[in-house]
C-alpha positions in Angstrom: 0.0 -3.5 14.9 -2.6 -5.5 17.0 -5.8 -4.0 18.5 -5.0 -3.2 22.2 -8.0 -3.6 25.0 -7.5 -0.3 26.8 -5.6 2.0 23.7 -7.1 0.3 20.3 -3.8 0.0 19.3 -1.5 -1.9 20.4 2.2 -2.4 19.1 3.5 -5.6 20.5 7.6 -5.6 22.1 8.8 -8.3 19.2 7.7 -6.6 16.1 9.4 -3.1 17.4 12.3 -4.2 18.2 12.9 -5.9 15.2 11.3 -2.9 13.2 13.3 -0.8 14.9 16.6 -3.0 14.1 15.3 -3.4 10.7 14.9 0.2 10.4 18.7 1.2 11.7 20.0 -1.6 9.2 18.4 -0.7 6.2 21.7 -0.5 4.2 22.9 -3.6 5.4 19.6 -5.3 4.0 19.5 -3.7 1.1 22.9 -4.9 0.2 21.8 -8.6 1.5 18.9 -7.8 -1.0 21.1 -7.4 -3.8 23.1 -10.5 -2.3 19.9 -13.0 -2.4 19.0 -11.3 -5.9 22.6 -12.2 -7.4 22.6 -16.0 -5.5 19.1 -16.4 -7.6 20.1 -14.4 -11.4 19.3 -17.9 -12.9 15.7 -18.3 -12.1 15.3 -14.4 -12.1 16.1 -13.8 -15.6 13.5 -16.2 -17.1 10.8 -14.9 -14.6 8.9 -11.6 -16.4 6.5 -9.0 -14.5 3.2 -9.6 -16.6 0.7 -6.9 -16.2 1.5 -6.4 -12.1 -2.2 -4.6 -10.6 -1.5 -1.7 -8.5 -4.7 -0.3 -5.8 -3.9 2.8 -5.1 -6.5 6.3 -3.8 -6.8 7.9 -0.4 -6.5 6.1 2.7 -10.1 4.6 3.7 -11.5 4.6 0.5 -11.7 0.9 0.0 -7.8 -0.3 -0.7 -7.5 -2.9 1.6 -11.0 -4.6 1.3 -10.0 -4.4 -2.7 -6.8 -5.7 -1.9 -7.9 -8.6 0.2 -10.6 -9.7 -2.9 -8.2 -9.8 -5.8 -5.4 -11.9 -3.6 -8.0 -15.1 -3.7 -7.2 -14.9 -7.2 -5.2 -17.8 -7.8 -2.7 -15.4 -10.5 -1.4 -13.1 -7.8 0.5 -12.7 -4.9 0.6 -9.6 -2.6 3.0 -8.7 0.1 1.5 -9.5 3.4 2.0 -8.7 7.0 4.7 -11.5 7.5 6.6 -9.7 5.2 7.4 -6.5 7.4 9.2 -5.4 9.1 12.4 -7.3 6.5 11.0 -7.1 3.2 14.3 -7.1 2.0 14.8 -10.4 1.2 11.7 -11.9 0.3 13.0 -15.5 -1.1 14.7 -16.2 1.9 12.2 -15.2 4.4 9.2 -16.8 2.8 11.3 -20.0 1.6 11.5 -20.1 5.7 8.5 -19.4 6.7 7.1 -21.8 4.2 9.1 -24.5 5.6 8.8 -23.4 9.6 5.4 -23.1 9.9 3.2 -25.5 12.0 0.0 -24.4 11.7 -1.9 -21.2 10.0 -1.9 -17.7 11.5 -5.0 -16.7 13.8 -6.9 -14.1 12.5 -8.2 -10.8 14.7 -9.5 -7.5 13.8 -7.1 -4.9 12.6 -5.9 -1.7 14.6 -8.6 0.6 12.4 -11.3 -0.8 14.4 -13.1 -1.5 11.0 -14.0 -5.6 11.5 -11.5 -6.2 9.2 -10.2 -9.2 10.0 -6.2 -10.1 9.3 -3.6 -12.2 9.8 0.1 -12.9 9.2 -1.1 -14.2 5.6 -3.2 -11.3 5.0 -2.1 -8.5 2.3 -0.6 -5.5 3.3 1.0 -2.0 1.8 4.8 -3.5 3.0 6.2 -2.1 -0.3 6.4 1.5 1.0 10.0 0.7 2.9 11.8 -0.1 -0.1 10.5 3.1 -1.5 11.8 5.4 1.7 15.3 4.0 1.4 15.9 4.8 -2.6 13.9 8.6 -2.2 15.2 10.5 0.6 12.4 12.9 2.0 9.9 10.9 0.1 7.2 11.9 3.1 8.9 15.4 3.8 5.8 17.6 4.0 7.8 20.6 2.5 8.6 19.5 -0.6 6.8 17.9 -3.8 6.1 14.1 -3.2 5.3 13.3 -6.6 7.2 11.1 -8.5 7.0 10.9 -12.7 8.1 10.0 -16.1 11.7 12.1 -15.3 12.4 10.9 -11.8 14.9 8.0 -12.9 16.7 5.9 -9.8 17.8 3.2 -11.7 19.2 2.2 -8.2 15.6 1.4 -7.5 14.6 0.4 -10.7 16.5 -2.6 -10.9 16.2 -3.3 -6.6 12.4 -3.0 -6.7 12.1 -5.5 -10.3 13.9 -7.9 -9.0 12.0 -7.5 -5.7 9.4 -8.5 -7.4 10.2 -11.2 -9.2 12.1 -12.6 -6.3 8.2 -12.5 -4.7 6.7 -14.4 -7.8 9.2 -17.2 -7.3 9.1 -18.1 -3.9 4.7 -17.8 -4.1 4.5 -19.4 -7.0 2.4 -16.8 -8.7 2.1 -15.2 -12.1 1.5 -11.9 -11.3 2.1 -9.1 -8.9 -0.4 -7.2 -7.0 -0.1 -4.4 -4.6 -2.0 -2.0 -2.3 -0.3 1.3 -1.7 -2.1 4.6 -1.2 0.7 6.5 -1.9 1.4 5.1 -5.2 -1.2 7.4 -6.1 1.5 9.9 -6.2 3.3 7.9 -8.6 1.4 6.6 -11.2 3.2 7.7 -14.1 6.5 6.7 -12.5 4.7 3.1 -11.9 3.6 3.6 -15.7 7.3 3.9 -16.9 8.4 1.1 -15.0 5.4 -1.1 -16.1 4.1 0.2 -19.3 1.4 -2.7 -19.1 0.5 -2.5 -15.6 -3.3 -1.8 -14.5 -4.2 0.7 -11.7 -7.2 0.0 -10.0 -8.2 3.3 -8.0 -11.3 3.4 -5.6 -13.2 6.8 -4.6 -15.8 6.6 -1.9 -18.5 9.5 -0.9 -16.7 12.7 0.3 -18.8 12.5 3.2 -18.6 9.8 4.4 -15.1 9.1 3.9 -13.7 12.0 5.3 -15.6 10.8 8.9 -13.7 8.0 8.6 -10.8 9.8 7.8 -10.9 11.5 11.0 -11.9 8.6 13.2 -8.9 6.9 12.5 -6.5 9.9 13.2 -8.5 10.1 16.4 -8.3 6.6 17.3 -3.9 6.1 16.0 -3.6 9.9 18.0 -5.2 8.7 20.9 -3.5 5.4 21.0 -0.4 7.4 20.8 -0.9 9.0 23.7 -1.1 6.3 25.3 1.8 4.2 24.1 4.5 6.3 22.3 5.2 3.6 20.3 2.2 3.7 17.9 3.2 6.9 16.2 7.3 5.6 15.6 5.4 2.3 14.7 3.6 3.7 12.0 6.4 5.9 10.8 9.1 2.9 10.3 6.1 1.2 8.2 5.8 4.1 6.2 2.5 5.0 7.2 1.9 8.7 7.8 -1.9 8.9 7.2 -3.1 9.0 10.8 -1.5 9.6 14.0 1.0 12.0 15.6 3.3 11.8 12.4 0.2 13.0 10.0 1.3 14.2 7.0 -0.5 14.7 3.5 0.9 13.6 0.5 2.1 16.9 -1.3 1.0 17.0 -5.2 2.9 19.9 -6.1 0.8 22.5 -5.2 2.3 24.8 -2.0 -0.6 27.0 -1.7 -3.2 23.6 -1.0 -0.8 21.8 1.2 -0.6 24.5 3.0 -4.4 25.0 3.4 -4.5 21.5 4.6 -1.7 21.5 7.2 -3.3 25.2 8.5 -6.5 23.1 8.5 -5.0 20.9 11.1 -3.1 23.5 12.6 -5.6 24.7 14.4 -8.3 22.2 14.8 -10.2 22.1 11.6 -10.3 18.9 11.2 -12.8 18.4 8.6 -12.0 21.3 6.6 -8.3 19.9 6.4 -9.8 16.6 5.5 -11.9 17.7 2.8 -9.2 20.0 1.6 -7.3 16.5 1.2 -9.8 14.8 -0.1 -10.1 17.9 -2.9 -6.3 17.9 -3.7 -5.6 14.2 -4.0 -8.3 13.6 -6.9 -7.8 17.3 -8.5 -4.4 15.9 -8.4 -4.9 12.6 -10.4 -7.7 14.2 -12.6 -5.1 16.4 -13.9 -2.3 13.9 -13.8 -4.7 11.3 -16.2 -5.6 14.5 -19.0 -2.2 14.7 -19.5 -1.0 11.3 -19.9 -3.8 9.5 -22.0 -2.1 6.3 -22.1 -1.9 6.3 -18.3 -5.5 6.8 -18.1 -6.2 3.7 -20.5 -4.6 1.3 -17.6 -6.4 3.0 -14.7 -10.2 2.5 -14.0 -11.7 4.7 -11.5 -14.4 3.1 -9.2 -17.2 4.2 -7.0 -16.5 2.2 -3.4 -20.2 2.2 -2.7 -20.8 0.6 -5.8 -18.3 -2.0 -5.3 -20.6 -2.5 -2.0 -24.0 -2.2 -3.6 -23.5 -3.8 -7.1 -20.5 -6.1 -6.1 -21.0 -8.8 -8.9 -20.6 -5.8 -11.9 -18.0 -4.0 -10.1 -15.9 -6.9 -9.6 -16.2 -8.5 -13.3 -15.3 -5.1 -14.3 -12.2 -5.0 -12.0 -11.1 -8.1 -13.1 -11.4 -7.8 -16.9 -9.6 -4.0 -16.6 -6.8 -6.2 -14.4 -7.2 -9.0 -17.1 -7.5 -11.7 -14.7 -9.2 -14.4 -15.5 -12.6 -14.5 -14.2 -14.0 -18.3 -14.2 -10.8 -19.0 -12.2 -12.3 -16.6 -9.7 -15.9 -17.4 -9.4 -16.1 -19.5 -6.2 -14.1 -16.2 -4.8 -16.4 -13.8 -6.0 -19.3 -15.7 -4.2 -17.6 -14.4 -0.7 -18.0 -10.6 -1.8 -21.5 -10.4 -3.8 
């Protein structure tokens, strides 16, 4: 989505169409998926997922600035916004791209109204499809969201590995980065899956970031209102943070989700927010005392440190991540 001049959001005819097409074919793609993985088994097999870095926290709380930093570094590759709405075949669509493109991709502020400025290059949370399709009512607001150690889906297992490495290949990288809020949910799934993966997990002020929190409901609400798309838009990208579609993740606990969704009910918007706020990092405190060696690969993060003292937060990122600092010093200069 594109910042609109009257709504602030703007969802262009092209890209929902052919999210919406996407959308209605995901089984088709996902065999195609399975198709393109099989056509490259050769150079799949001798390609391993070293140490992939996962951002992951509450929406607003730093992710995508985080995100944006760590893809300079010359080890990783991230999804980006090219890359939705057919993440399904990732070889084939960047091999194109690679080989179609004339000139680079304009940047312009995102929809959030943050002066964040992206492009078609830029990273972005596009991993969250191939998560809907394998977990049916992954976003359902009634039910446990959570995924751990004993939810197996081998299915997705081996789909979302060789996605992966399908991704390396094609950018040329040595290691796998990814922004997704709701992975938060699923850490020790993740941790299963990647026993040497790092988490990198940003928490900002409370305060402040539940304001923001509820200026960008406001602004994807209102935009909906405007243009029905936005809120269908945001659903078939698997983003149900903000908008007419809100939904917060549920932890497990009944009693707090439903506090939060009461919240909302009937206009407490703050009090929902905070109540969200609450839950998500009781949630992963809890979640981290019981699994010790998940809390080795995950450093927690104050956000307003990472914007006060940038130069020690960002070494520190980078050795947790293991990713060579010297080869990211000219990079770092941009953010300290």
């Amino acid at each position: 989505m594109t910042k609109g001049k009257s709504t602030g959001v703007d969802v262009p005819t092209g890209l929902h169409l052919q999210s919406r097409f996407f959308a209605a074919t995901a089984g088709l793609w996902q065999r195609l998926g399975n198709f393109e993985t099989s056509v490259l088994s050769d150079e799949i097999e001798s390609v391993g997922i070293r140490k992939p870095v996962y951002v992951s926290g509450l929406a607003r709380s730093g992710t995508t600035i985080l995100t944006e930093m760590l893809e300079k570094h010359p080890e990783v590759t991230s999804h980006h916004y090219s890359d939705f709405p057919n993440p399904w075949t990732p070889f084939w669509r960047n091999y194109l791209l690679q080989r179609s493109r004339r000139q680079p991709p304009e940047s312009s502020e995102r929809a959030h109204k943050d002066r964040i400025l992206v492009s078609q290059d830029s990273p972005e949370a596009v991993e969250e499809v191939l998560w809907m399709a394998f977990f049916e009512g992954l976003h359902d607001p009634e039910v446990s969201n959570v995924l751990g150690v004993d939810d197996i889906n081998d299915a997705f297992d081996r789909f979302y590995t060789d996605h992966i490495r399908k991704l390396l290949i094609v950018r040329k990288a040595d290691r796998y980065l990814a922004k997704g809020n709701y992975n938060i949910s699923r850490l020790a799934y993740l941790h299963r899956l990647f026993p040497d993966a790092r988490f990198l997990i940003p928490i900002r002020n409370p305060s402040l970031h539940i304001a923001s929190l509820a200026k960008q409901h406001r602004l994807f609400s209102r935009g909906h209102e405007l243009n029905s798309r936005v809120g269908e838009q945001l659903a078939m990208s698997g983003h149900f943070e903000f908008g007419p579609y809100r939904r917060a993740v549920h932890f497990g606990n009944n009693d707090a989700n439903n506090k939060i969704r009461n919240a909302w009910n009937e206009g407490l918007e703050i009090e929902g927010w905070a109540r969200y706020w609450a839950e998500t990092y009781r949630f992963l405190c809890a979640q981290l005392d019981e699994n010790p060696d998940l809390a080795e690969q995950c450093l927690l993060f104050r956000y307003e440190d990472l914007c006060t003292d940038s130069e020690w937060v960002i070494d520190a990122l980078l050795r947790h991540s293991d990713l060579d600092e010297a080869a990211f010093a000219e990079s770092k200069k941009r953010y300290t």
